[in-house]
C-alpha positions in Angstrom: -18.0 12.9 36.4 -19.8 14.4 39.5 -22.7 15.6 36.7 -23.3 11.5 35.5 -22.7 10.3 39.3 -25.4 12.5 40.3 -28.0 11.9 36.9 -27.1 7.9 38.0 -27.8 8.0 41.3 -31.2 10.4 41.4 -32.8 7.5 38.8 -32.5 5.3 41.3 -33.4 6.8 44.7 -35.5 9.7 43.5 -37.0 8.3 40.6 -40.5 10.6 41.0 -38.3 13.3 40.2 -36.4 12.3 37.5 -35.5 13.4 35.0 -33.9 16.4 36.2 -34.2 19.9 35.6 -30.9 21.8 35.8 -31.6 23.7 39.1 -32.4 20.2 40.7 -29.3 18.7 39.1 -26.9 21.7 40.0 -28.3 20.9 43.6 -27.8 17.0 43.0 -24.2 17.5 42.2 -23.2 19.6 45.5 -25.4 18.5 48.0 -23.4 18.2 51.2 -24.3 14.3 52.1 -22.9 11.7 50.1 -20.4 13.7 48.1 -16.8 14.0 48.2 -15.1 16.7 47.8 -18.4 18.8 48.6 -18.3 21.5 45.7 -20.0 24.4 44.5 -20.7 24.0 40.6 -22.6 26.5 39.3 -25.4 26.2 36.6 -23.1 26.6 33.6 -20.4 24.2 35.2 -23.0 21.7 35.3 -24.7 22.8 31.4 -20.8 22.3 30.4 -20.7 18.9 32.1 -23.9 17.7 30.4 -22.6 19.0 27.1 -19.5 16.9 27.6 -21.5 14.0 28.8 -24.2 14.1 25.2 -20.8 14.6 23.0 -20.5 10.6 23.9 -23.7 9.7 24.3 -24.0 10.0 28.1 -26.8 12.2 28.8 -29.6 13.5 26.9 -32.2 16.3 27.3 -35.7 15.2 27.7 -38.3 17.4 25.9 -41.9 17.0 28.0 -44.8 19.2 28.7 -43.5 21.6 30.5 -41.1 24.4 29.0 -38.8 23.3 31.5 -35.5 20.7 30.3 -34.9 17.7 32.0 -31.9 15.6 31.7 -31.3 12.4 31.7 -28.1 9.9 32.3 -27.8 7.1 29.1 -24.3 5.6 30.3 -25.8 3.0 31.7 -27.6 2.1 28.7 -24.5 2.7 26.1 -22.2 0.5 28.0 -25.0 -2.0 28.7 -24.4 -2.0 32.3 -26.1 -4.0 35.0 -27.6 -2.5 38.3 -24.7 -4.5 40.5 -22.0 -2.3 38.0 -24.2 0.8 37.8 -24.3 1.0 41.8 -20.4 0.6 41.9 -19.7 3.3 39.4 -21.9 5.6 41.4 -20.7 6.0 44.5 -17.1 6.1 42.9 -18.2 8.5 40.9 -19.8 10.9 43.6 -17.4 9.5 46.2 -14.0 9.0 44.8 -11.3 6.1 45.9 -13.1 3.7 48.5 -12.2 0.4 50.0 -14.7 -2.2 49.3 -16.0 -1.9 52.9 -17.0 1.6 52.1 -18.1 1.3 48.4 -21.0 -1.6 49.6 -22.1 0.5 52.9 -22.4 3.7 50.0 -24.4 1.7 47.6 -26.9 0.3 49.6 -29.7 3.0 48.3 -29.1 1.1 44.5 -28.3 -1.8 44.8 -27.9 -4.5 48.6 -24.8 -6.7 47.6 -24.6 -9.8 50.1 -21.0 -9.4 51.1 -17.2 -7.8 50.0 -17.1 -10.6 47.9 -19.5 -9.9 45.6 -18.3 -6.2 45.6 -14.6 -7.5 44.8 -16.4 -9.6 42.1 -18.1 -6.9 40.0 -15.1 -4.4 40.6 -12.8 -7.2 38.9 -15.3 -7.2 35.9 -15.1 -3.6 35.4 -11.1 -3.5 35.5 -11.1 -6.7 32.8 -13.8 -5.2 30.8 -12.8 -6.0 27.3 -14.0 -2.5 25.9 -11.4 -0.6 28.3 -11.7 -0.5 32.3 -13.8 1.3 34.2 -12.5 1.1 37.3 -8.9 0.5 38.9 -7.5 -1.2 42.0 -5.3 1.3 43.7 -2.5 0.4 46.8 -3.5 1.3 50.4 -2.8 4.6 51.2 -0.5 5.5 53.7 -1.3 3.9 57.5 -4.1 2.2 55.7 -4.2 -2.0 54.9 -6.7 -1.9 52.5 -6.5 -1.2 48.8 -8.8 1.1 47.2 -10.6 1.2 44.3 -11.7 4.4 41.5 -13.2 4.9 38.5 -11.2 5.3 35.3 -14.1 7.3 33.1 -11.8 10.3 33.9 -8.0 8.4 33.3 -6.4 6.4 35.2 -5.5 7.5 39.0 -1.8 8.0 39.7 -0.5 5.9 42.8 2.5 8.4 43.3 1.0 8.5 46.9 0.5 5.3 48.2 3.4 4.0 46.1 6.2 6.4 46.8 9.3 4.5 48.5 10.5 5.5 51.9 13.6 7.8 51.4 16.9 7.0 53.2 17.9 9.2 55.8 21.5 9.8 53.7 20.2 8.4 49.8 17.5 10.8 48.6 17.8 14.3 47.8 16.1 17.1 49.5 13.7 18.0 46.8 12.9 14.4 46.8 12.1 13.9 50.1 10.1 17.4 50.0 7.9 15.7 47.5 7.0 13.0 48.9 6.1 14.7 52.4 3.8 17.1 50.3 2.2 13.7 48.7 1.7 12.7 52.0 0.4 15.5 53.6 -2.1 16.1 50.6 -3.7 12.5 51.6 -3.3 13.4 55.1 -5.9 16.1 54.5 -8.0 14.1 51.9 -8.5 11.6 55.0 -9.0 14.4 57.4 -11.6 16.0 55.7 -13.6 12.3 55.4 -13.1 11.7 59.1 -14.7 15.0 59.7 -17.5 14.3 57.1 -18.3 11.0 58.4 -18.3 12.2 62.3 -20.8 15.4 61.1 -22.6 13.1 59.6 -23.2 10.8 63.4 -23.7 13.7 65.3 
């Protein structure tokens, strides 16, 4: 998923450069801005992504003038997708779950929607997609108010976090109660780790 976010995004703000050779895709993929989690693929992590992606008719290696490959994303093409859907699917893709607040700011560099409204719009196009979803509206997570939204090209996303019921004091066995505080702190540390991303990103 990370390989095709990147592929998507690079034909549309770095289109000079694009296709892509591995070495600038590999550094597409975990570049330290605009990616979450921040990873650390190496070059055959990324080969095995693209082989995944041409199995379904994703991606596709360019052959040019130079003895170089380049690699190109055809998702967009396949699935007959518009820029206002491509934009979307990006940033999910590179980003994970976002609100729509945070998936319009994010997409900006493709595609300028007017307000939430339109965002909310396309999203609810891709999750009644006739051919399957491609995206999913997720409950707010814990202390939040707003729902998120991901993309389903990977399966859909469990809710067990932001759904789990609040255990009585005297009804809920220990083991349950021990899961659902290690839910909770695992999306206490997802939202950690943005809040520290988004204030190293300011400063």
């Amino acid at each position: 998923m990370r390989t095709l976010g990147a592929l998507i995004e690079k034909e549309s703000t770095t289109p000079e450069y694009y296709p892509l050779t591995l070495n600038a895709l590999v550094a597409a993929c975990n570049q330290k801005s605009n990616r979450w989690p921040v990873t650390d693929y190496t070059d055959q992590d990324i080969l095995d992504g693209l082989n995944g992606l041409r199995t379904h008719g994703f991606a596709a290696e360019i052959s040019g003038s130079g003895r170089v490959p380049k690699y190109a994303q055809r998702f967009t093409e396949k699935l007959n997708l518009g820029r206002r859907e491509t934009a979307i699917l990006c940033v999910l893709l590179l980003r994970g779950q976002q609100t729509l607040g945070e998936i319009k700011g994010r997409a900006e560099r493709i595609y300028d929607f007017s307000d939430l409204d339109e965002v909310e719009i396309v999203l609810q196009k891709l999750i009644d997609r006739a051919e399957g979803p491609l995206a999913q509206k997720l409950l707010p997570a814990p202390g939040m108010k707003e729902p998120r939204y991901a993309q389903t090209l990977s399966g859909p996303v469990e809710q067990t976090v932001a759904s789990a019921p609040v255990a009585s004091a005297g009804g809920a066995h220990a083991g349950d109660r021990l899961t659902i505080l290690e839910a909770e702190v695992a999306q206490l540390r997802v939202e950690v780790a943005e809040l520290r991303r988004l204030l190293e990103s300011v400063l």
